[in-house]
N, C-alpha and C positions, 0 to 999 in steps of 0.2 A: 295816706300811705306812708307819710314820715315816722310816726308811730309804729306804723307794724316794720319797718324797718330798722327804728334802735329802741324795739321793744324788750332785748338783752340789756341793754342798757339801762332803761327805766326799773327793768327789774333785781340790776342790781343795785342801782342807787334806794330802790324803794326799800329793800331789803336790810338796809343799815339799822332802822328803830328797832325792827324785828330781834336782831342780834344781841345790839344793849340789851333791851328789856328782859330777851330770854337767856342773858348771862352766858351766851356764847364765845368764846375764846376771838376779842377783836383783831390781836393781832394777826392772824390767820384772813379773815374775812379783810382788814386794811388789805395787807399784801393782794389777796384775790381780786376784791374790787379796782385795786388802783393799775394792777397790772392787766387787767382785761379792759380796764377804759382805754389805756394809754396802749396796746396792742388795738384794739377796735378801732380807735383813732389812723395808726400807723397802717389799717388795712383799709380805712377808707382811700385816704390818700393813696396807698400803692393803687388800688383798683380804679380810682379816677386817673392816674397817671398812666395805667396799662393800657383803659379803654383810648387814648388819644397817640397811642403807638401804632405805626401800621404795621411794622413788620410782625406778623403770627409768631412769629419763634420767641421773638423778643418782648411780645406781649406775654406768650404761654411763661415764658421762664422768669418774668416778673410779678407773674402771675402764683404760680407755683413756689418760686422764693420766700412769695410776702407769707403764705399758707404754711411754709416750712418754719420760718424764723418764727409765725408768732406762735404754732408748737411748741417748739422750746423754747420760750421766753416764758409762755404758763408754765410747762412743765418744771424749770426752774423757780420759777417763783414757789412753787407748791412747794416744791425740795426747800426753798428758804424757809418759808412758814415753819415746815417740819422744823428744821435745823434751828431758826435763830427762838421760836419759841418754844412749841410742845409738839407731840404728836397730836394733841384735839387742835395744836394749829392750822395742822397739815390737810386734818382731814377736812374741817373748816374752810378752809381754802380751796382744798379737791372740792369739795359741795358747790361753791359760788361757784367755780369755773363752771364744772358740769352740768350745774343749771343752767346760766349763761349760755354755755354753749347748744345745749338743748332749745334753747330757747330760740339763740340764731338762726342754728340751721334748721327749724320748723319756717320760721319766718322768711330765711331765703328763700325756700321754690314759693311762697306768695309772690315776694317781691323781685323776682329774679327776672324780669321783662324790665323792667324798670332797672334794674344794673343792666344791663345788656345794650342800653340805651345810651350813646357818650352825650353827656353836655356840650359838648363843645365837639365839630367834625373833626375827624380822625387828619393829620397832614398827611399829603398826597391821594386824597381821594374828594371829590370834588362833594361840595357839600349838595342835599337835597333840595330841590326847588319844587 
């Protein structure tokens, strides 16, 4: 079940030879891939730190925050790509996200019982016996 959960992820790392070989615009794809590990990363952690909040409000809007910033954190990158390379950087970069993310959210409603699930009991709520 690890697999079909950072199967975004495998498939961007897999995807690096692909690019060399087909002489695709690297800078574009660095930027993309480096900025959706390190967002993916930062959205793990927020969502294991939401699921062990009890208050709903304060879970939902940590929840919601993590979803907004890492938005714009792609979306800039993309803009970077464009700007500090070419525009085949840009679009280069639109591609990996897009895949990537394509890829995520097929694999969350597999995986989405399994998030829903804390590691660790929620404080103030008495754990299951």
């Amino acid at each position: 079940m690890a697999l079909l959960r950072y199967l975004d992820v495998c498939l961007v790392l897999a995807t690096a030879p692909f690019v060399a070989i087909a002489g695709l615009p690297l800078l574009g794809y660095l930027i993309a891939a480096v900025t959706w590990l390190l967002t993916r990363l930062g959205t793990v952690y927020l969502q294991e730190r939401a699921l062990r909040i009890g208050d709903p409000k304060v879970r939902a809007g940590v929840q919601v925050g993590s979803m907004m910033g890492r938005l714009w954190i792609v979306a800039l990158a993309i803009l970077l790509a464009r700007y500090a390379g070419s525009k085949a950087d840009g679009i280069t970069a639109a591609a990996v996200v897009l895949a990537a993310f394509t890829v995520y959210f097929a694999m969350s409603f597999f995986t989405r019982g399994d998030a829903l699930t804390p590691s660790a009991p929620a404080r103030g709520r008495p754990s299951p016996s």
